[in-house]
C-alpha positions in Angstrom: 76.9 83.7 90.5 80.1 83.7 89.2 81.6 86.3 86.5 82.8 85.5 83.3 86.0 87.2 82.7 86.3 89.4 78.9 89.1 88.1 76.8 90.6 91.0 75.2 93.7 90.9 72.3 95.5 94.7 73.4 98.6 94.6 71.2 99.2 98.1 71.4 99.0 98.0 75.0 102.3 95.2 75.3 104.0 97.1 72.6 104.3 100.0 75.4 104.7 97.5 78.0 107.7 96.7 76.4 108.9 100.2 75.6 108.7 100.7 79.1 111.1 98.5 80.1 109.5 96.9 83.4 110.3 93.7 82.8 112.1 91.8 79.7 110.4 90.7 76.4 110.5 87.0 76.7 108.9 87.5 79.7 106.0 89.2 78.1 105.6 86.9 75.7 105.5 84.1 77.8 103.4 85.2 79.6 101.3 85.8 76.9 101.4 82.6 75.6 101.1 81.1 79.0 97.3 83.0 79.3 96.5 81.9 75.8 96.9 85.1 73.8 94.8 87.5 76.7 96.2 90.4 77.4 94.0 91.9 80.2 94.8 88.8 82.0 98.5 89.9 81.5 97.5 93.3 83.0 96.2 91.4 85.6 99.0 89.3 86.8 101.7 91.8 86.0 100.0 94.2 88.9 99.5 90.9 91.0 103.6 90.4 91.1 104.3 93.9 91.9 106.2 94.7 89.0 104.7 98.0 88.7 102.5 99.8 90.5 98.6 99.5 89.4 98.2 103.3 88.6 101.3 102.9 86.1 100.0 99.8 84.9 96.2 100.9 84.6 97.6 104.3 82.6 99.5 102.9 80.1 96.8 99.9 79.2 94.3 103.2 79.0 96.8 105.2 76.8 96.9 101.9 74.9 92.8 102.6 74.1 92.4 106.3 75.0 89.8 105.9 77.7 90.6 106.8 81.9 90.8 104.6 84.3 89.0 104.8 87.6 90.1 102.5 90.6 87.4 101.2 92.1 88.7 100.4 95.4 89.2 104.3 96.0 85.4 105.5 94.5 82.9 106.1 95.7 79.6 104.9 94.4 76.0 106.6 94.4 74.0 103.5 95.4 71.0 105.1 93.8 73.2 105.3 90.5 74.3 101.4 90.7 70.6 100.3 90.6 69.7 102.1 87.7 71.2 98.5 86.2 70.0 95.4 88.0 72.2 93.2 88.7 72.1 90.6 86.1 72.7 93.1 83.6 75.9 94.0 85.5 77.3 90.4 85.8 76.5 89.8 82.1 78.4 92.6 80.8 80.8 92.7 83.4 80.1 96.7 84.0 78.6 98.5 87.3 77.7 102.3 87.1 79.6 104.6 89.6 77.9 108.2 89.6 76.2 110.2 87.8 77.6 113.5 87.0 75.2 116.2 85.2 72.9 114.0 82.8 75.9 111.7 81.9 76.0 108.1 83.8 79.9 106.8 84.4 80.1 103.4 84.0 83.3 101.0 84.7 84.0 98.3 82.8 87.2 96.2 81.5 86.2 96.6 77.7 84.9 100.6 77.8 86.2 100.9 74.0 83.4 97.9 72.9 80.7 99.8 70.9 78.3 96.8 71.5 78.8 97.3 75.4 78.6 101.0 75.3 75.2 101.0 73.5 73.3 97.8 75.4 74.6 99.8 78.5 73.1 102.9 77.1 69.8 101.3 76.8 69.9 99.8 79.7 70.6 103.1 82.2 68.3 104.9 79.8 70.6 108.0 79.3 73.8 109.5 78.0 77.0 107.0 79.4 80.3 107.7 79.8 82.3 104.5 80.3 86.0 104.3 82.0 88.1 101.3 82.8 88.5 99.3 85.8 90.2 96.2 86.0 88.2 92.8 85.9 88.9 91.6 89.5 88.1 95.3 91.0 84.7 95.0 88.6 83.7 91.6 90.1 84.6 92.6 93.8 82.5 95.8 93.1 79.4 94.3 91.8 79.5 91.7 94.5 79.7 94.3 97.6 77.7 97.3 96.0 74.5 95.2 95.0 73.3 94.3 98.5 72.2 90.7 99.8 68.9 90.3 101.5 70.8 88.8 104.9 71.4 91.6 107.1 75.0 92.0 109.0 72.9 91.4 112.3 71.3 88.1 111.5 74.5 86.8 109.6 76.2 88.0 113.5 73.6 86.3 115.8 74.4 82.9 113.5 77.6 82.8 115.3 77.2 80.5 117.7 80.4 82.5 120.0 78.3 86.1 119.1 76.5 86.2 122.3 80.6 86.1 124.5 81.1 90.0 123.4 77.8 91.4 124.8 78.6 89.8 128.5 80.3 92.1 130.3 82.2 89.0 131.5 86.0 87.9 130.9 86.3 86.0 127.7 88.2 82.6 128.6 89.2 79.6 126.5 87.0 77.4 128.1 83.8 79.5 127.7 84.8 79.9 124.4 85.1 75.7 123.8 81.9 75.4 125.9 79.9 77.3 123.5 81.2 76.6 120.3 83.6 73.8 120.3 86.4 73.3 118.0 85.5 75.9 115.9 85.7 78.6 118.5 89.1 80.0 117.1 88.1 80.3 114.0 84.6 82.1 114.9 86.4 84.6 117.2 88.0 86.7 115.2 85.0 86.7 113.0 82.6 87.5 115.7 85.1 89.9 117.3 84.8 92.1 114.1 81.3 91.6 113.6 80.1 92.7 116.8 81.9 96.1 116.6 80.1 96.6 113.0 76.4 95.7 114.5 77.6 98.0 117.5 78.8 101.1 115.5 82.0 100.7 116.7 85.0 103.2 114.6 87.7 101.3 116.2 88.8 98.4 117.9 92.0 97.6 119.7 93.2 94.4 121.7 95.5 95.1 124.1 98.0 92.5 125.2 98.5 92.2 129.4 101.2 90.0 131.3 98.9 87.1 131.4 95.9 88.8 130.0 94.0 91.2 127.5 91.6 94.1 127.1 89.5 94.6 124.1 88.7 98.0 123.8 85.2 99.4 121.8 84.8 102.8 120.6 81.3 103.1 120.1 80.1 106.5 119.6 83.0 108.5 121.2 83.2 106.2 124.3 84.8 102.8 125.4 83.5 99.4 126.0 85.7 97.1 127.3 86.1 93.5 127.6 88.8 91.6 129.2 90.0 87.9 128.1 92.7 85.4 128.8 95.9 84.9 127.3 94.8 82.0 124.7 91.9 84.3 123.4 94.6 87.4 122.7 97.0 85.1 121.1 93.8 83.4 118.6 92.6 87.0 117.8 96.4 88.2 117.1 96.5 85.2 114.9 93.8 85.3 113.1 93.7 89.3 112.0 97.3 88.8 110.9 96.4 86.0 108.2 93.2 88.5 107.6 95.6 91.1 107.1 98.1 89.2 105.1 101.3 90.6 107.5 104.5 88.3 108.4 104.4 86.5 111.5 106.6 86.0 113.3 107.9 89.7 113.4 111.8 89.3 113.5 112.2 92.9 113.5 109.7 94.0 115.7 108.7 96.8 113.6 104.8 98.2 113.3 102.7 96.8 110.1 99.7 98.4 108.5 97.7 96.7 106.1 94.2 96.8 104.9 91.3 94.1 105.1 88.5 93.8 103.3 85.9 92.1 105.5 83.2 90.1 103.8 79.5 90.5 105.1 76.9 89.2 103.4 75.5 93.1 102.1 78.7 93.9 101.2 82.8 94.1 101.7 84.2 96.5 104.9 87.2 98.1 104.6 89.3 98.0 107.6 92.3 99.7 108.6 94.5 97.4 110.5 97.5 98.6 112.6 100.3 96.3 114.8 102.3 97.4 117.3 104.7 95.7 119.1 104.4 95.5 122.9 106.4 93.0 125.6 103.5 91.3 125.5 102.9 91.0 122.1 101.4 92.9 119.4 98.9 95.2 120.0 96.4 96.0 117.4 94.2 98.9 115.8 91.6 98.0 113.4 89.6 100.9 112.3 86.3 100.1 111.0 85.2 102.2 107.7 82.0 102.7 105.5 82.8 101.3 101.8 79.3 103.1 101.4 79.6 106.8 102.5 76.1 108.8 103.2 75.4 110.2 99.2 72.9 113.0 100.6 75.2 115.9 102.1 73.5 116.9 105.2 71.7 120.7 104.9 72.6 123.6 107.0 69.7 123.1 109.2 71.2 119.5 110.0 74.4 121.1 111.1 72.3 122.6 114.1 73.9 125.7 114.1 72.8 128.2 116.7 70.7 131.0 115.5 73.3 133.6 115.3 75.9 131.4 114.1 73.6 130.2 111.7 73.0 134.0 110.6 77.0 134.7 110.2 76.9 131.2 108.3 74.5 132.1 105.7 75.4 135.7 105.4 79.2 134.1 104.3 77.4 131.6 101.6 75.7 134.8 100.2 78.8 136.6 99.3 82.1 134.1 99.5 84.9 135.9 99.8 88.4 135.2 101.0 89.9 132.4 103.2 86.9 130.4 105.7 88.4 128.3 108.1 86.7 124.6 108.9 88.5 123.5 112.2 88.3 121.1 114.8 90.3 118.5 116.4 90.9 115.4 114.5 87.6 113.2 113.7 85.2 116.4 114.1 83.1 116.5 111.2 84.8 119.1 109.2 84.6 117.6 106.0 80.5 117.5 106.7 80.5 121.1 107.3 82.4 121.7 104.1 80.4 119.6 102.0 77.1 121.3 103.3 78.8 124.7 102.5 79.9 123.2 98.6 76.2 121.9 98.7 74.2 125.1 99.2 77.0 127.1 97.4 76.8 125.1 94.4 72.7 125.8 95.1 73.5 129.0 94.7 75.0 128.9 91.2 78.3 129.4 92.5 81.1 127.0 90.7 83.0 124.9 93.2 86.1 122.4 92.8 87.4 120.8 96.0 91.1 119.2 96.6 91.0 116.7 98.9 93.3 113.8 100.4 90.7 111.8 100.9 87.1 112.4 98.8 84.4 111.4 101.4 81.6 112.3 99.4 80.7 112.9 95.6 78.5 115.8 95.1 76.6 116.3 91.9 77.7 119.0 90.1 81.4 119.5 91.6 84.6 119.0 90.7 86.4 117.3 92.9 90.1 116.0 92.9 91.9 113.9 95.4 95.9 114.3 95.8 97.6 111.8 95.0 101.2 111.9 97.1 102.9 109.3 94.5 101.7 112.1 91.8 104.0 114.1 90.0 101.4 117.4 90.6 101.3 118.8 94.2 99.3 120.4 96.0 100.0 123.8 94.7 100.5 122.8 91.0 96.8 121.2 91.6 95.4 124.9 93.0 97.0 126.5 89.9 95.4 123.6 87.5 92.1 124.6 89.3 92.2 128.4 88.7 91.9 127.3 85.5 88.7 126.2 85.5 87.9 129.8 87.2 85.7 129.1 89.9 84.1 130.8 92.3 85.1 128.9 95.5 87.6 126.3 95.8 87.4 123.8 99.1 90.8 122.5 100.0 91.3 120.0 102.6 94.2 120.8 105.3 94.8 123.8 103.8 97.9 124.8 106.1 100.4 122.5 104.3 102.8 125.9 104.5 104.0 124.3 101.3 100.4 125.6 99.6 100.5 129.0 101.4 101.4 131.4 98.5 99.2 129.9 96.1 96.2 130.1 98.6 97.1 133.8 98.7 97.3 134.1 95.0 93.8 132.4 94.6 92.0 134.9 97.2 93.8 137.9 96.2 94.7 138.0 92.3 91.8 135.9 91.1 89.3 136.7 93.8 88.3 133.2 94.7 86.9 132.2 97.9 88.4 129.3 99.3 87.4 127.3 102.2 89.9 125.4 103.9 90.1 122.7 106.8 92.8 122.4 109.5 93.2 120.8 112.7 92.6 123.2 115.6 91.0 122.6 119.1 89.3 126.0 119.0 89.0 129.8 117.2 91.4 130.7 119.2 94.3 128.0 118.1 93.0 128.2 114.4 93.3 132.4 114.5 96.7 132.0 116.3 97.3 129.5 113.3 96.6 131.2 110.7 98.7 134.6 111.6 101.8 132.2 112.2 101.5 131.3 108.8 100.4 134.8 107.3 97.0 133.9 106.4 95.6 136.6 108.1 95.3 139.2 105.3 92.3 136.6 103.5 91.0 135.8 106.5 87.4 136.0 106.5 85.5 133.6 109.1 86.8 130.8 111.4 84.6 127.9 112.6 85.4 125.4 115.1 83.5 122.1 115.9 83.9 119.6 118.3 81.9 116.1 118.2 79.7 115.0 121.4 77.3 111.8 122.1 73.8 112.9 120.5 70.5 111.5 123.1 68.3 108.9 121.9 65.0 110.7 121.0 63.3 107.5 121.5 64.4 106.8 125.0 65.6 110.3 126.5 63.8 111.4 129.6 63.6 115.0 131.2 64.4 115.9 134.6 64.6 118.9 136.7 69.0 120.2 137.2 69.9 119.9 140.7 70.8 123.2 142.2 74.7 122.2 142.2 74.3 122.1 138.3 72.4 125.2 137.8 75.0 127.3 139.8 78.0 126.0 137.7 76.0 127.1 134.8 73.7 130.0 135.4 73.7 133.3 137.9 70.7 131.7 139.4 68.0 133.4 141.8 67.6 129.9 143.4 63.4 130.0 142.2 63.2 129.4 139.1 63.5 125.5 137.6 65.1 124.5 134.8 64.7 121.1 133.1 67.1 119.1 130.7 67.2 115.5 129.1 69.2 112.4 130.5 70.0 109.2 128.7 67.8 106.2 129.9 68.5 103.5 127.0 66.4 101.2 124.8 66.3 98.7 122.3 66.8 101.2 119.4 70.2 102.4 120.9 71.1 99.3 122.2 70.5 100.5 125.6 73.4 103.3 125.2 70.9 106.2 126.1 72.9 107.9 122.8 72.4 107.8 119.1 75.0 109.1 117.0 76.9 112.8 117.3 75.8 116.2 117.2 78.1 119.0 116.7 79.2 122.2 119.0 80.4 125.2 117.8 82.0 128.3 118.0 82.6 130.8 115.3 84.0 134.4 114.5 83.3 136.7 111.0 86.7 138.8 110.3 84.7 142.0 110.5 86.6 145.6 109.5 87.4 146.0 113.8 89.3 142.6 113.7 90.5 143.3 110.4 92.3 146.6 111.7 93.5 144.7 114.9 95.4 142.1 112.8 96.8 144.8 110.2 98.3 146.6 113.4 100.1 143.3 114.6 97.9 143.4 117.8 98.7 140.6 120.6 96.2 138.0 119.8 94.9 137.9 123.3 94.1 141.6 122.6 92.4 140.9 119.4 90.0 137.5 121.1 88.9 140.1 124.1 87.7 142.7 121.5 85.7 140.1 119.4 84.3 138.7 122.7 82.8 142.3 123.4 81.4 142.0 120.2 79.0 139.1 120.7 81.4 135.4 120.5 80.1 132.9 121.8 82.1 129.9 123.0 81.4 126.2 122.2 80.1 125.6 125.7 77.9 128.2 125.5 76.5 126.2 122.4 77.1 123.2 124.6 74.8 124.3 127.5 72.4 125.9 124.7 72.4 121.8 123.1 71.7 120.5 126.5 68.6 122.9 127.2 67.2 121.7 123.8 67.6 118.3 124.6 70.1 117.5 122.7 73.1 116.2 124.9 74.2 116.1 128.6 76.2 118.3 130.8 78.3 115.7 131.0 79.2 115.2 127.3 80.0 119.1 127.7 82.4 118.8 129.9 84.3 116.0 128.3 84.4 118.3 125.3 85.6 120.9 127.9 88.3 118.9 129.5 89.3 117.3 126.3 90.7 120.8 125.1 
């Protein structure tokens, strides 16, 4: 169904527009004149051409009316929040609730200053609204991926008649590709190519150009699939995802292009991240695959399957926040899931929390949380010191050792007694300790935890089986008697016949207790300081590893890709 567009008369808005300078007066007013007197319409196309950005644009039509803006492209919605209107009601007022904060519902809409709107909207959710802007074209590509179709991605995949090429583990060639679907092969391929790696789970997929040749690569659940295909079949996928992707081709100065694609399903839009790079053999090209639709329940502490003492020194920590905790891992680890559990059950607690984040990957009721904008004229220490003002109890700051932030962190923990957890990039304890001392983040320190992702075994396929005694001695001092049992994959229809389902976290994890404390005041060697906290009880990740694999949770030989990978 299509969307009739509002037609709104803003003159105060093109009287700034033209204070502003952008671009000349007769232009606005032809403009005008040319889309009959509407000035949204002028918003519109004015962000269209690129004469200003859409955040300048968007502020000064919402200074023009005294409402915010939200950008739609960069929320996220509460799904559960977007049915409380059905869908008709949305495309008739052109409006499509976002989240619900406390009691109050926000609401985006192009007309959020219409009185009318505001109170058939009010009736409709059933509650206090609070509505915000959004731009017409970001409503109407909102409403059409967040309220879901009946077909599901898998059925709308197997209608392709070329979908059944990517789950042979043979070559792709042009004339298997003709054989099965004709003429219309290259334009189903790149279609089937992405849709395949969304029914698979896939985070990212690359096509590799060869001397006469190609790989496609699959990263499905931490490992690769890989398929290869001719020349002609590269060359129609390289094609194809540039148009998608809207980048020049040719490529006179063989530079690398980014660019984003929103992929259409029939449930909804996909945002992928698409990435050229040019080879001898042509480009080469990323295309990480993201959720539009994040998980809106933050997983409990329980889910995190801690182990029982780290889950002790976990809680203990929640009870009383105090000074710097450090959420590490390498890249991709699930920090931000352990950070948002923490915020959960802190916020539980009745302790007030505000996050700073480059990249918000989950709203949670009852929190502030701000993203940083880079184009901003705030950084990310003017943002700390706006936050302070709110005087909370914890802050949770994402990559907190931008060195540029390091004296406000300080000031946080030690002048106004906030506990902040932070996130960082760090293989283990060890790196993210060493880490922190180089940038003099040691006085806060309070706890370090470091997670590392591994394949998670399908409980509905999994089977048990006795360790041979070539395993058991790399893992145990073993009398040689007695046997010990763990699980192996085995595969089934439910995980496609992977044997895995998902990822489950490993951790390690050291509490800054008075000992270390004194240690790191006395400028100790840090090898020094990680033998003394080993006496006192750390355990290392694969100790939790092997501890995961006895419960059945993941193989020895995911643990020692972790092991290898540091």
């Amino acid at each position: 169904m299509m969307i009739k567009r509002p037609v709104i008369n803003n003159t105060k808005f093109l009287k700034l527009l033209k204070a502003r300078q952008l671009i000349p007066d007769n232009i606005i007013d032809d403009l005008l004149v040319e889309l009959q007197g509407n000035a949204l319409d002028v918003l519109a196309t004015l962000i269209q051409s690129g004469v200003g950005t859409k955040r300048l644009l968007c502020q000064l039509w919402c200074d023009s009316i005294g409402i915010a803006h939200v950008d739609l492209e960069k929320t996220l919605f509460q799904s559960h929040i977007v049915k409380l209107m059905p869908e008709r009601f949305a495309r008739q007022f052109f409006a499509i609730p976002v989240y619900q904060m406390g009691d109050t519902v926000t609401v985006a809409t192009p007309t959020p200053d219409n009185a009318t709107i505001r109170e058939e909207i009010r009736k409709i959710i059933g509650g206090p609204v609070n509505l915000v802007f959004a731009l017409p074209q970001d409503i109407e590509w909102a409403i059409n991926t967040e309220y879901k179709s009946s077909m599901d991605v898998q059925e709308f995949f197997s209608k392709i008649k070329i979908s059944s090429i990517f789950q042979s583990a043979a070559p792709i060639t042009e004339e298997k590709l003709t054989e099965i679907a004709g003429k219309d092969a290259a334009n189903q391929l790149h279609v089937a190519l992405i849709l395949y790696g969304i029914t698979e789970n896939a985070s990212e997929i690359l096509i590799e150009p060869e001397k006469n040749s190609a790989k496609l690569h699959f990263i499905i659940n931490g490992s690769v699939r890989r398929i290869s295909t001719d020349q002609w079949t590269c060359e129609q996928l390289q094609q194809k995802l540039k148009q998608m992707a809207a980048v020049d081709d040719p490529n006179p100065e063989n530079e690398s292009r980014s660019a984003r694609i929103l992929f259409p399903t029939p449930g909804k839009k996909i945002d992928i991240q698409f990435l050229s790079l040019p080879t001898d053999f042509g480009d080469k090209i990323f295309l990480k695959i993201l959720d539009r639709s994040p998980l809106q329940r933050v997983p409990s502490l329980s889910e995190l399957y801690l182990s029982k003492t780290n889950a002790i020194l976990f809680r203990d920590f929640l009870r009383a926040p105090q000074g710097l905790f450090l959420v590490t891992g390498p890249a991709e680890s699930g920090k931000a899931t352990i950070a948002y559990s923490m915020l959960h059950a802190l916020k539980s607690a009745s302790f007030k929390c505000v996050t700073i984040e480059d990249g918000i990957k989950n709203l949670i009721a009852g929190i502030h949380q701000y993203q940083v904008n880079p184009r901003s004229e705030f950084n990310r220490g003017e943002l700390i010191d706006a936050c302070l003002k709110m005087k909370p109890d914890v802050i949770y700051i994402q990559n907190v050792d931008d060195p540029l932030i390091k004296d406000a962190v300080i000031d946080a923990v030690e002048a106004h007694n906030i506990a902040i957890i932070g996130s960082m990039e760090a293989t283990r304890v060890y790196d993210a300790l060493e880490k922190a001392v180089g940038m003099g983040l040691d006085p806060i320190l309070s706890g370090i935890i470091s997670q590392h992702l591994v394949r998670r075994l399908c409980d509905h396929c999994k089977e048990s089986h006795r360790l041979l005694s070539t395993e058991i001695q790399k893992i145990f001092i073993w009398d040689g008697k007695a046997e010990i049992s763990a699980c192996r994959e085995k595969g089934c229809t439910y995980c496609r016949q992977s044997g895995f389902a998902g990822m489950i976290g490993v951790q390690e994890m050291v509490m800054i207790d008075a000992t270390t404390r004194k240690l790191l005041n006395e400028h100790t060697p840090l090898t020094d300081i990680f033998q003394a906290i080993k006496k006192r009880g750390y355990k290392s990740r694969e100790y939790d590893g092997i501890k995961k694999v006895l419960r059945g949770l993941t193989t020895m030989t995911e643990i020692e890709k972790m092991r290898k990978s540091a």
